[in-house]
C-alpha positions, -999 to 999 in steps of 0.1 A, spaced: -103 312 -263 -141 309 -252 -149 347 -232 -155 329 -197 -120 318 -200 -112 357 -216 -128 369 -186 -107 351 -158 -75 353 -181 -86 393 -178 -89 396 -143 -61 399 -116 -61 415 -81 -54 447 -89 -35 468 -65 -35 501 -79 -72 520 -89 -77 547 -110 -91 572 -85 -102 592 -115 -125 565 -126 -158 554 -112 -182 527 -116 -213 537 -129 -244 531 -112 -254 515 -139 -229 486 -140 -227 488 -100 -266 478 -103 -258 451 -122 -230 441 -110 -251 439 -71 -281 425 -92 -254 392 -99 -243 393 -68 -280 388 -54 -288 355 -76 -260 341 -61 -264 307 -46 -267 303 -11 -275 270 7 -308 263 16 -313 296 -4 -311 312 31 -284 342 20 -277 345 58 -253 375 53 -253 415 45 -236 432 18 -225 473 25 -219 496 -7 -194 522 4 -185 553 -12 -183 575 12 -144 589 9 -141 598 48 -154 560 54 -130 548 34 -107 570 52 -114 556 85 -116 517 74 -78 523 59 -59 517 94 -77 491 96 -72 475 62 -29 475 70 -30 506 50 -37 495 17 -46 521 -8 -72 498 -30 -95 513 -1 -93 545 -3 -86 544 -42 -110 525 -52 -148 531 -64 -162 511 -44 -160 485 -15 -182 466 -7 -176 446 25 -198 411 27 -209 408 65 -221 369 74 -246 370 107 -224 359 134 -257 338 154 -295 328 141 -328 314 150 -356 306 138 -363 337 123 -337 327 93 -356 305 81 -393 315 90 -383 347 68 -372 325 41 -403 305 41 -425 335 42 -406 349 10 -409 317 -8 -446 316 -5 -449 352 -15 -428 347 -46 -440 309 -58 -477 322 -45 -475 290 -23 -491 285 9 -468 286 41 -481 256 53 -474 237 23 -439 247 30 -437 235 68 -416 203 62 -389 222 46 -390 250 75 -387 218 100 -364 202 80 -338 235 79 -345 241 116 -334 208 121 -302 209 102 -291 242 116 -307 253 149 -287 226 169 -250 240 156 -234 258 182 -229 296 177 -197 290 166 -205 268 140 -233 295 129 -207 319 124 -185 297 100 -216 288 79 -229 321 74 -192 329 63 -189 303 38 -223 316 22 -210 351 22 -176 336 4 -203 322 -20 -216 354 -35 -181 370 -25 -165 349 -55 -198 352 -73 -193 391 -73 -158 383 -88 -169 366 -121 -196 390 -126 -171 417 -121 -152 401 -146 -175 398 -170 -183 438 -171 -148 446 -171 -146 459 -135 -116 455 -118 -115 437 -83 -91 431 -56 -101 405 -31 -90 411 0 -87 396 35 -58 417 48 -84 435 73 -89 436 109 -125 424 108 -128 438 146 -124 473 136 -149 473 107 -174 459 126 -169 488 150 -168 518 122 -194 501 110 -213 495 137 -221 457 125 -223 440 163 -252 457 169 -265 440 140 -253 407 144 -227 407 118 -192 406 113 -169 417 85 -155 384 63 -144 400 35 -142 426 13 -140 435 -25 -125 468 -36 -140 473 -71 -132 499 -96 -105 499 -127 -69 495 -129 -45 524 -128 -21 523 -160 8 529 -135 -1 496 -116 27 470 -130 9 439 -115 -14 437 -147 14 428 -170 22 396 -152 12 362 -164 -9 346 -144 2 322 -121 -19 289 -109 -13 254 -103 -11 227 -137 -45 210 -146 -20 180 -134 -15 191 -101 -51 206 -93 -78 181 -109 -80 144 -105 -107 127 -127 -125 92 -113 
């Protein structure tokens, strides 16, 4: 079996951490390092990612996780928070990064500015905020693989009341919201759900070639 089907075949949303076991700043660079080449439409990244460790944070996002314990036993979790509303500064920031990196003159970049302006600027705000989400999905899933790849455990999760993270967190002052979260660390020998085969739909049933 080829390793990027290893790696998937690997990885399962574990529900029981090690507590005793951390990732190592090392990997957790790397790991965010991935995470930060993900793609993004437009290449805008219109989202925030938040690295906790912090056991009494962890503590207090727990009620509002349904209790789980991935988030207090965890390493890590790292919560991906999309901007709920944009302006032009989205993409005027963008622009401005591309011409630093590519050593390219803004205004040779102007009809691509325009052209993103005119593609998102007009969507109502709640069409902003289910576009940001979507690109935080895409380095959400991203984060995943990578994960996979370095032998870190995961559990996705989207059993969270986003509300009260964004107040713990203090993310409507910032214009963000919570859309999901990752608990990353590695699997507890006592958690059973690692031993289970992994259940998905048939090639049949999922793909259809034209």
């Amino acid at each position: 079996m080829e390793t990027v089907l290893e790696n998937r075949t690997w990885r399962y949303a574990t529900k029981k951490f090690d507590v005793d076991k951390k990732v190592s700043e090392h990997d957790l660079e790397l790991l965010l390092e991935a995470t930060r080449l993900s793609a993004s439409s437009y290449g805008l990244q219109p989202y925030h990612l938040y690295v906790i460790t912090e056991q009494n944070l962890k503590e207090q996002l727990k009620p509002a996780s349904w209790g789980q314990s991935q988030i207090t036993d965890a390493s890590h979790i790292i919560v991906f928070a999309n901007k709920t509303d944009f302006g032009e500064e989205l993409m005027d920031a963008y622009v401005q990064n591309v011409s630093k990196t590519r050593n390219i003159p803004e205004e040779n970049l102007k009809g691509y500015r325009d052209f993103m302006k005119s593609k998102l600027l007009d969507l109502s705000p709640e069409q902003k905020s289910v576009w940001t989400s979507k690109q935080a999905y895409l380095a959400f899933g991203n984060m995943i693989q990578a994960a996979s790849e370095l032998k870190i455990d995961t559990c996705p999760m989207e059993g969270f009341e986003a509300a009260q993270y964004n107040k713990v967190l203090g993310l409507e002052d910032k214009n963000l919201n919570a859309a999901v979260v990752l608990a990353i660390g590695y699997r507890s020998e006592k958690d059973e759900t690692q031993h289970l085969p992994k259940v998905r739909k048939s090639k049949e049933e999922l793909f259809t070639h034209l």
